[in-house]
TIRO-2110 file (N, C-alpha, C; in Angstrom, 1 decimal):
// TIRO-2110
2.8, 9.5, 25.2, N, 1, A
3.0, 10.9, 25.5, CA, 1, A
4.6, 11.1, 25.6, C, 1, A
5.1, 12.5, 25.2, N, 2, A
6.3, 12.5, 25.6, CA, 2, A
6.5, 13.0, 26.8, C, 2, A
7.8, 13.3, 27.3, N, 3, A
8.2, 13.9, 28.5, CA, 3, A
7.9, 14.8, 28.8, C, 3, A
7.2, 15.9, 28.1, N, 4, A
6.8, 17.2, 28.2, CA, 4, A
5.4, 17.4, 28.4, C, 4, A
4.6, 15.9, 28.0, N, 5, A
3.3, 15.4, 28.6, CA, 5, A
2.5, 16.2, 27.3, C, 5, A
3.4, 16.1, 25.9, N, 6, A
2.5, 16.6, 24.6, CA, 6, A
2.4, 14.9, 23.9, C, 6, A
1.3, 14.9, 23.2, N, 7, A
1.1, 13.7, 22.6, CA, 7, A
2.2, 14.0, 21.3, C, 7, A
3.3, 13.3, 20.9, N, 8, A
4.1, 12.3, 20.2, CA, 8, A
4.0, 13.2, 18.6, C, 8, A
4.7, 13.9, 18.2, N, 9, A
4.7, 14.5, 16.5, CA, 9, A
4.5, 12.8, 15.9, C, 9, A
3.4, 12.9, 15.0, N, 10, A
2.7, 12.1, 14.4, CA, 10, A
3.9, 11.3, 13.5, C, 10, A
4.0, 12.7, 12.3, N, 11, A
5.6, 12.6, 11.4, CA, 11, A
6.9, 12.2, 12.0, C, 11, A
7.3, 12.6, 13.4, N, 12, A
8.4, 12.0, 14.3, CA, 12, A
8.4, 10.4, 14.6, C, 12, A
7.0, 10.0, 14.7, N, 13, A
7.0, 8.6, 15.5, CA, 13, A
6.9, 8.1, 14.1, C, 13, A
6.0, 7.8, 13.1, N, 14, A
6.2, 7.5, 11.9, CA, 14, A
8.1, 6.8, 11.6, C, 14, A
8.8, 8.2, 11.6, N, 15, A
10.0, 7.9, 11.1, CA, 15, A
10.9, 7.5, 12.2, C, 15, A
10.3, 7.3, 13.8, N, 16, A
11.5, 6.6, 14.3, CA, 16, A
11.0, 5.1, 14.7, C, 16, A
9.7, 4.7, 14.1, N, 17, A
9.1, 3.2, 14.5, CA, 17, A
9.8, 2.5, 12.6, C, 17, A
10.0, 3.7, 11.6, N, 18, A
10.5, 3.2, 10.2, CA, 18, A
12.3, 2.5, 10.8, C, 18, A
12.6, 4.2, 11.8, N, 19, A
14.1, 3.3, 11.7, CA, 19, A
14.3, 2.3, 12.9, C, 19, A
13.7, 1.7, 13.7, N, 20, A
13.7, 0.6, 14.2, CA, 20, A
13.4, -0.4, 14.0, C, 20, A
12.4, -0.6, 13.5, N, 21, A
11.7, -1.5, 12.5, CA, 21, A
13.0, -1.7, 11.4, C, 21, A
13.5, -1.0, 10.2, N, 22, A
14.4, -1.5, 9.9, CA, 22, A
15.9, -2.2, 10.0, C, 22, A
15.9, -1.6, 11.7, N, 23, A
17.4, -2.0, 12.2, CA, 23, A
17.3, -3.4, 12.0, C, 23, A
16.1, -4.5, 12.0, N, 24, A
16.0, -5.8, 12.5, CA, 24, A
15.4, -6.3, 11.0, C, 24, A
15.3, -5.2, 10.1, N, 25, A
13.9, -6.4, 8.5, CA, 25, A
16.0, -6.5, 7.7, C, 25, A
16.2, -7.9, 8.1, N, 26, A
17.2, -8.4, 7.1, CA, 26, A
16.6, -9.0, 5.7, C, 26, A
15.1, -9.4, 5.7, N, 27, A
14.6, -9.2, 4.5, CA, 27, A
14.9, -8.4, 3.6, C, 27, A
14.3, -7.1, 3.7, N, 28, A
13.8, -6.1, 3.0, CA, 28, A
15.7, -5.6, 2.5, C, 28, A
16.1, -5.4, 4.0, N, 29, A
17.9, -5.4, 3.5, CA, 29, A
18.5, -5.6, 2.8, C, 29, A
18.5, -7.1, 2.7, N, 30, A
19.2, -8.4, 1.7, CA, 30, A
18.7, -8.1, 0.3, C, 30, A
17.7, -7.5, -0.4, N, 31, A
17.3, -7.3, -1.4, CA, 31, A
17.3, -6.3, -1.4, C, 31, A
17.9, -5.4, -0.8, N, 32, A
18.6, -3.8, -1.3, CA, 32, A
17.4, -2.9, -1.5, C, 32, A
16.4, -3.1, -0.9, N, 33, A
15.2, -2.1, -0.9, CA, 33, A
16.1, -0.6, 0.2, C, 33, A
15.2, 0.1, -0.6, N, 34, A
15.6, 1.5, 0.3, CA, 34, A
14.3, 2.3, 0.9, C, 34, A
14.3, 2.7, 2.0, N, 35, A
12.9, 3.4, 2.3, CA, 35, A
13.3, 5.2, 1.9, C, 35, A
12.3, 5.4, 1.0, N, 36, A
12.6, 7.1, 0.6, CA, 36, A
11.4, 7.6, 1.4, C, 36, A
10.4, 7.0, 1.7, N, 37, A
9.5, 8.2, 3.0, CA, 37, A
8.6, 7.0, 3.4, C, 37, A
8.6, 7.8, 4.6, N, 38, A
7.3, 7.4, 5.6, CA, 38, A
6.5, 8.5, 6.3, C, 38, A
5.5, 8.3, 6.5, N, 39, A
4.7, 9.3, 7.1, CA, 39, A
3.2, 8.6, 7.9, C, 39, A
2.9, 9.0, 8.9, N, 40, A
1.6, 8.2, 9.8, CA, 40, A
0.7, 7.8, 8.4, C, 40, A
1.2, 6.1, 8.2, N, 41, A
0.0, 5.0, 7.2, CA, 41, A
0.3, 5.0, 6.0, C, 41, A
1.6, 5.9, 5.6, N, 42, A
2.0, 5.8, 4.1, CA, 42, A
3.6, 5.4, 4.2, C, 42, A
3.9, 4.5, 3.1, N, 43, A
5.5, 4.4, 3.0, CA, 43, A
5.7, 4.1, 1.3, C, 43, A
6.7, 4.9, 1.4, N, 44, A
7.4, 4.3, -0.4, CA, 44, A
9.2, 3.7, -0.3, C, 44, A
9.2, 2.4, -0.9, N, 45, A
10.0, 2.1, -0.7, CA, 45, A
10.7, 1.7, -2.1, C, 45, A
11.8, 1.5, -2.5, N, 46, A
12.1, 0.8, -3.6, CA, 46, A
13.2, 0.1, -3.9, C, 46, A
13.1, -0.8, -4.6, N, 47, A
14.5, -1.8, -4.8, CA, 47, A
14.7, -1.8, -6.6, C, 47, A
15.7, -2.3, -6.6, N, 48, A
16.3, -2.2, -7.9, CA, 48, A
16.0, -3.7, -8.7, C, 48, A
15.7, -4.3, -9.7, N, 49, A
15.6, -5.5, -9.9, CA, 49, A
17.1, -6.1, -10.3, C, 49, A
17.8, -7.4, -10.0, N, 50, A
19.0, -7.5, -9.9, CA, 50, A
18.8, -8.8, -10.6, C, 50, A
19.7, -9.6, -11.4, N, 51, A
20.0, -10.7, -11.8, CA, 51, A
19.3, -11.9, -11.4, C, 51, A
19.3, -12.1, -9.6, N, 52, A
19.0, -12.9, -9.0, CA, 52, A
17.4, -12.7, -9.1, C, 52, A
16.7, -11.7, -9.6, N, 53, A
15.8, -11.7, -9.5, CA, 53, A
14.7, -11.8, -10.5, C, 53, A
15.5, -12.2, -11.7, N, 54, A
15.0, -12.3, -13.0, CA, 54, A
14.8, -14.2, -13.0, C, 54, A
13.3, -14.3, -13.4, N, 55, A
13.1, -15.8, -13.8, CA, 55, A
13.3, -16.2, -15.1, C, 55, A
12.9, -17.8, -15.6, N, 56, A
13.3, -18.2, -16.9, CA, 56, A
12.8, -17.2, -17.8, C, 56, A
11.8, -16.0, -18.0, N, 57, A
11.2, -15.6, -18.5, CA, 57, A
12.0, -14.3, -18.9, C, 57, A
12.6, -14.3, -18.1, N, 58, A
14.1, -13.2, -18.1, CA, 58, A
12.9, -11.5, -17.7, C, 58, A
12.3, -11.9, -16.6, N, 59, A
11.5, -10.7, -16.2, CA, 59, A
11.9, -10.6, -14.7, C, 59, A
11.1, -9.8, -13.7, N, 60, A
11.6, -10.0, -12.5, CA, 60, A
10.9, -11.4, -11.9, C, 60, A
10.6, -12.0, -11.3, N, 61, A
9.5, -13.2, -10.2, CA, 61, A
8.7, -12.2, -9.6, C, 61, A
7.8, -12.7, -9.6, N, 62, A
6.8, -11.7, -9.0, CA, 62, A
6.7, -12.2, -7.6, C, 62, A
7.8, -12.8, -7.1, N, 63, A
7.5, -13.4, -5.4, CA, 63, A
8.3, -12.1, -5.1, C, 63, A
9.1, -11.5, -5.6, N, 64, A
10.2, -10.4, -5.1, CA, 64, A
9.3, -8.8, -5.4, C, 64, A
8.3, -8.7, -6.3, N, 65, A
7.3, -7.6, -6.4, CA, 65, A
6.5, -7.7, -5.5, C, 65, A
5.8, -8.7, -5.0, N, 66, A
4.9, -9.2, -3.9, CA, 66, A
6.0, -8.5, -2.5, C, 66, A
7.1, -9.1, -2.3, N, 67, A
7.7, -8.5, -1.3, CA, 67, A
8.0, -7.3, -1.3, C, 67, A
8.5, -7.0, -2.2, N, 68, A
8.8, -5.1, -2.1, CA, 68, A
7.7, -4.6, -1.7, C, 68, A
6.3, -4.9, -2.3, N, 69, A
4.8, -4.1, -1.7, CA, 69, A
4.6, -4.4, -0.4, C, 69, A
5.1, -5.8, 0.3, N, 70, A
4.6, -6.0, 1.5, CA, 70, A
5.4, -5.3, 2.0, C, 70, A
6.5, -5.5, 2.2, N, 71, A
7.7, -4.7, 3.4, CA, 71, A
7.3, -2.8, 3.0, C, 71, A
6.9, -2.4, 1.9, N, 72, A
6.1, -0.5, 1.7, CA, 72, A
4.9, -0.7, 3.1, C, 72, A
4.0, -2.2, 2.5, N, 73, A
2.6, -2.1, 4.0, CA, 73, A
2.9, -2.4, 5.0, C, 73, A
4.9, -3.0, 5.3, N, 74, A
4.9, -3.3, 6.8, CA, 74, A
4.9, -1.6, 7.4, C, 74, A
6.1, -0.8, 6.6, N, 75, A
6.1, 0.6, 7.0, CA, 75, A
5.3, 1.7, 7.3, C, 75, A
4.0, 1.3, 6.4, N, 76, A
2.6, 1.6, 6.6, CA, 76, A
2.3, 1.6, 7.5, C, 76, A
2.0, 0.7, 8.1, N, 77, A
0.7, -0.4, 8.7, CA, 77, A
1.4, 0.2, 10.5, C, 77, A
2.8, 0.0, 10.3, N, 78, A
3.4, 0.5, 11.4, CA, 78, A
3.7, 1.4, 11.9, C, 78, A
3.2, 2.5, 11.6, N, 79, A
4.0, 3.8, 11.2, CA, 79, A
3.5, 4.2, 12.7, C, 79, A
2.5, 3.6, 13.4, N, 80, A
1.9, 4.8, 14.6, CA, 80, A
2.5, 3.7, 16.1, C, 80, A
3.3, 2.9, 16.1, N, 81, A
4.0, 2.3, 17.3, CA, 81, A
2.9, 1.6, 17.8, C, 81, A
2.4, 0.7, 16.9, N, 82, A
2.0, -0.6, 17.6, CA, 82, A
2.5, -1.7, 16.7, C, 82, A
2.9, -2.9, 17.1, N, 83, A
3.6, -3.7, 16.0, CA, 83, A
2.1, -4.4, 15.3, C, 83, A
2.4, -4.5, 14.1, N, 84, A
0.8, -5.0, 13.2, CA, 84, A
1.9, -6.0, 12.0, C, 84, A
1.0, -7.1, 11.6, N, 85, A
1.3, -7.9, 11.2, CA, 85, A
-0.1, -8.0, 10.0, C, 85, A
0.6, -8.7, 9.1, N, 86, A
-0.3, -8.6, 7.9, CA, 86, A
-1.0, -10.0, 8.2, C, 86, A
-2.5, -9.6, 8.1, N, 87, A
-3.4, -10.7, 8.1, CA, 87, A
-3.7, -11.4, 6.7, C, 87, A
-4.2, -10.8, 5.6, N, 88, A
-4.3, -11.1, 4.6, CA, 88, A
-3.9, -10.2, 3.5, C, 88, A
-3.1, -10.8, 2.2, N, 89, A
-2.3, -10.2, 1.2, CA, 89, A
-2.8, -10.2, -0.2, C, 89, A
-2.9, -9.8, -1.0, N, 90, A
-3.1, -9.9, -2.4, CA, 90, A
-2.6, -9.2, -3.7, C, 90, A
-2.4, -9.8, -4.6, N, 91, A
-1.8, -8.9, -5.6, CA, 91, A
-2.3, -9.0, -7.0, C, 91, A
-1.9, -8.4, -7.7, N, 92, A
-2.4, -8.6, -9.2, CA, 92, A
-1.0, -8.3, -10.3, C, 92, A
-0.4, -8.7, -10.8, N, 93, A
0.0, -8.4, -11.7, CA, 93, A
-0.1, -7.7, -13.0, C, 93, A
0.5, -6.5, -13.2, N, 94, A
-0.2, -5.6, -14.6, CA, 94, A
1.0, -6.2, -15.7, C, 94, A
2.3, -5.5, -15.3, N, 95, A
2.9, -5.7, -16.2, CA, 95, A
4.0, -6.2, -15.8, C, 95, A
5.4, -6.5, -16.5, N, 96, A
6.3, -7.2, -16.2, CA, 96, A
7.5, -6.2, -15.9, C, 96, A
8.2, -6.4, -15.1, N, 97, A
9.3, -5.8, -14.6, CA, 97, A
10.7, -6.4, -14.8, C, 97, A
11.5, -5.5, -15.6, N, 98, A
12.9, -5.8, -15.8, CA, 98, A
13.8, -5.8, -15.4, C, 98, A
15.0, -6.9, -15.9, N, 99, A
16.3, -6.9, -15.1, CA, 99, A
17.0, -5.1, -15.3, C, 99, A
17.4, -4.5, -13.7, N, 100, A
18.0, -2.8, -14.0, CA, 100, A
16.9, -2.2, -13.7, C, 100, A
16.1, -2.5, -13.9, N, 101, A
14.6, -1.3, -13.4, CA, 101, A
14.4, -1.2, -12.0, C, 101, A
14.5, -0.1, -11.7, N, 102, A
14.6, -0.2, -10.4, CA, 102, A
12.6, 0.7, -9.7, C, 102, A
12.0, 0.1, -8.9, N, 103, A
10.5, -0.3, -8.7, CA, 103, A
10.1, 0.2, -7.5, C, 103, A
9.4, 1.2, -7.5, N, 104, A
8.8, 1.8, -6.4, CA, 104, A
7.4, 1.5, -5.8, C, 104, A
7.1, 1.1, -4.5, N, 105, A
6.3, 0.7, -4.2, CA, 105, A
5.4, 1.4, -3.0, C, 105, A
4.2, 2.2, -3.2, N, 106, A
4.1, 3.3, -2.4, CA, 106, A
2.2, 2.7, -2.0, C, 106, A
2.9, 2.7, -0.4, N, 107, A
1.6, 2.5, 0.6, CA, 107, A
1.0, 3.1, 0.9, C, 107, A
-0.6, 3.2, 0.9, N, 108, A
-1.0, 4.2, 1.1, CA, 108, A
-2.5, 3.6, 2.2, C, 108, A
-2.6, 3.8, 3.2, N, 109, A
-3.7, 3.9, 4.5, CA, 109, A
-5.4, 4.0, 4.0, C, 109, A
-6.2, 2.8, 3.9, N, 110, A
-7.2, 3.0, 3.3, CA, 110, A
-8.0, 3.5, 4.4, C, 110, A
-8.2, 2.0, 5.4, N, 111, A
-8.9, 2.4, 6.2, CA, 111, A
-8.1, 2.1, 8.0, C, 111, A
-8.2, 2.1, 9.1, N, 112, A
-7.6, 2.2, 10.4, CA, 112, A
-8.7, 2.0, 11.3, C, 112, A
-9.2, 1.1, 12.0, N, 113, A
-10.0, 1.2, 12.7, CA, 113, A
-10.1, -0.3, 13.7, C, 113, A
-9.9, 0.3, 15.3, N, 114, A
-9.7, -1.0, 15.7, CA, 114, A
-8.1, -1.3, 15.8, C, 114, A
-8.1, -3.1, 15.7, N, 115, A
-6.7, -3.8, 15.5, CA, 115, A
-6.7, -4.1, 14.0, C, 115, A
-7.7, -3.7, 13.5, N, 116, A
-7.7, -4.3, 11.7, CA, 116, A
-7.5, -2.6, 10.7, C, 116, A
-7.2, -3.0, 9.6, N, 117, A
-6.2, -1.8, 8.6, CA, 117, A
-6.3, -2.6, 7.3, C, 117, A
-6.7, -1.4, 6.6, N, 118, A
-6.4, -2.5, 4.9, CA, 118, A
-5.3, -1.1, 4.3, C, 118, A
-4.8, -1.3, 3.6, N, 119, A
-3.5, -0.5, 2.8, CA, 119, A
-3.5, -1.2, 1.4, C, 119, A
-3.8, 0.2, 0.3, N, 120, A
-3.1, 0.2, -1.0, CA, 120, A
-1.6, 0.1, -1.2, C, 120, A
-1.1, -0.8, -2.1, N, 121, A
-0.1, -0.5, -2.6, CA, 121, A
-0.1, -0.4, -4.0, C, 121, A
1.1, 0.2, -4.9, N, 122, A
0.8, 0.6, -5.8, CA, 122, A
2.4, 0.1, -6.6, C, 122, A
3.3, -0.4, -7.3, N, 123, A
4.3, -0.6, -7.6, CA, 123, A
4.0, -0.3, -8.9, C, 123, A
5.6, 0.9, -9.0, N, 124, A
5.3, 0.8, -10.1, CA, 124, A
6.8, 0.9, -10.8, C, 124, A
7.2, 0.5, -12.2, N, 125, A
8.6, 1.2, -12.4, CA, 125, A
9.5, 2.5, -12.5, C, 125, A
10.2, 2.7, -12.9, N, 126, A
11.1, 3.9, -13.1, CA, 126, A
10.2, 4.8, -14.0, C, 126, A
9.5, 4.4, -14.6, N, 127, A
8.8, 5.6, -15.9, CA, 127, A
7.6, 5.6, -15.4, C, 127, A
7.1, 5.4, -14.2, N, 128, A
5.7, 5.8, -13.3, CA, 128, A
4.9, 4.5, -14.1, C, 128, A
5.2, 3.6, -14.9, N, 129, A
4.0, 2.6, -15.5, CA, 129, A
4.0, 2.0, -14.1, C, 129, A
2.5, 1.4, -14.1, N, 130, A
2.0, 0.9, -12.9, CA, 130, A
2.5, -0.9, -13.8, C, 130, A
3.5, -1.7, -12.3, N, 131, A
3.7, -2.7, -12.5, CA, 131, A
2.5, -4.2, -11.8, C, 131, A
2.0, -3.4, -10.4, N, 132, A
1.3, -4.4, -9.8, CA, 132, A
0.6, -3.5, -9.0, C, 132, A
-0.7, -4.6, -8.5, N, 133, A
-1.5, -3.6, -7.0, CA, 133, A
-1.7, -4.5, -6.2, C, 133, A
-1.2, -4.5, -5.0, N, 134, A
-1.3, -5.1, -4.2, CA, 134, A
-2.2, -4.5, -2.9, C, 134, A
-3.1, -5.6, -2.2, N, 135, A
-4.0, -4.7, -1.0, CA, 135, A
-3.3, -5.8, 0.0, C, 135, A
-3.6, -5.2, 1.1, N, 136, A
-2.8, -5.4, 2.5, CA, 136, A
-3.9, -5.4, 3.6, C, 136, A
-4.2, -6.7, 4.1, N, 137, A
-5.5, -6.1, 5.5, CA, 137, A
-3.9, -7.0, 6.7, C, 137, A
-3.8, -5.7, 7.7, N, 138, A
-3.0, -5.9, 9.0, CA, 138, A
-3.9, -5.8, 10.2, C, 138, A
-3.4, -6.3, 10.8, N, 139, A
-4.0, -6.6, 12.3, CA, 139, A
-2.9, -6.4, 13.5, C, 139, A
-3.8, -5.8, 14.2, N, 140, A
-2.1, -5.1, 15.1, CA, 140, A
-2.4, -6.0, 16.4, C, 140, A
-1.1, -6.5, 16.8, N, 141, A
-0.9, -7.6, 17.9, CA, 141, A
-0.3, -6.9, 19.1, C, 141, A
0.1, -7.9, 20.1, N, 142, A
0.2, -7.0, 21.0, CA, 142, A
1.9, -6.5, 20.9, C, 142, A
2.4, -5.5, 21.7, N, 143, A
3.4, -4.9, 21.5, CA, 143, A
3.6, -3.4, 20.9, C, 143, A
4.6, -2.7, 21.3, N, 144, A
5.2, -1.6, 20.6, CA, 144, A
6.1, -1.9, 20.0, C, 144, A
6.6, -0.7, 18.9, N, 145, A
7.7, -0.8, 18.0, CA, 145, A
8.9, -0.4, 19.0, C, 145, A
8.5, 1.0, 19.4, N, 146, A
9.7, 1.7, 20.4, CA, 146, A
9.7, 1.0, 21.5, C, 146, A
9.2, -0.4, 21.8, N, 147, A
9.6, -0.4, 23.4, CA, 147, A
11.0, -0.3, 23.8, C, 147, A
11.3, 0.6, 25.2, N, 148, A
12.7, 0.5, 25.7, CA, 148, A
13.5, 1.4, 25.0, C, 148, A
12.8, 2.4, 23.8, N, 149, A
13.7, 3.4, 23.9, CA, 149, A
13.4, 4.9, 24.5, C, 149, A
END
């Protein structure tokens, strides 16, 4: 509740558990991901594919696609101020992603119920081709996002 004893704008807590949460993900940082929206159980995030991230195959590694989708389902998964941690991950590979392409990865709230959560993600490149689908089942542990502010 807030101070005024109204339950919490849904879209407010969303976007101030996104910017706490990122003050501390030097992951997601270090690999120059950017969050363009969050909203209660959805987030789209995207990073640019960079040199370091290109394998012998001269495509992106798919350990750095796999991350861009997770850190979209950490934003997700988090968006309502309880801290939730991914219990089980999965991904599939469609297509291959290039060095300069820059890759959007948008989370999206299947189901909510309980401490357990499954989330779509969806990555895809710059010309909307779908590059991977990743599903996300989270489990929320104990703690808040906001505590102490």
């Amino acid at each position: 509740m807030e101070a005024s004893g109204k339950p919490p704008d849904p879209q407010a807590l969303a976007e101030a558990c996104a910017r706490a949460m990122w003050a501390e993900d030097q992951a997601s940082q270090g690999l120059g991901m950017t969050i363009e929206r969050v909203a209660p159980g959805e987030a789209v995030l995207s990073m640019a594919v960079t040199e370091r991230m290109v394998n012998g195959h001269k495509i992106c590694h798919g350990g750095f696609i796999f991350t861009l989708a997770d850190s979209a389902f950490a934003f997700a998964c988090n968006s309502y101020d309880q801290r939730t941690v991914a219990q089980h991950c999965a991904v599939t590979f469609l297509a291959p992603a290039r060095l300069g392409e820059v890759l959007r990865a948008h989370a999206v709230e299947v189901f909510r119920g309980g401490r357990s959560g499954i989330y779509d993600i969806t990555v895809t490149d710059g010309t909307g081709a779908v590059i991977a689908e990743f599903r996300g089942h989270s489990r929320a542990i104990k703690g808040l996002i906001l505590e102490g502010t």
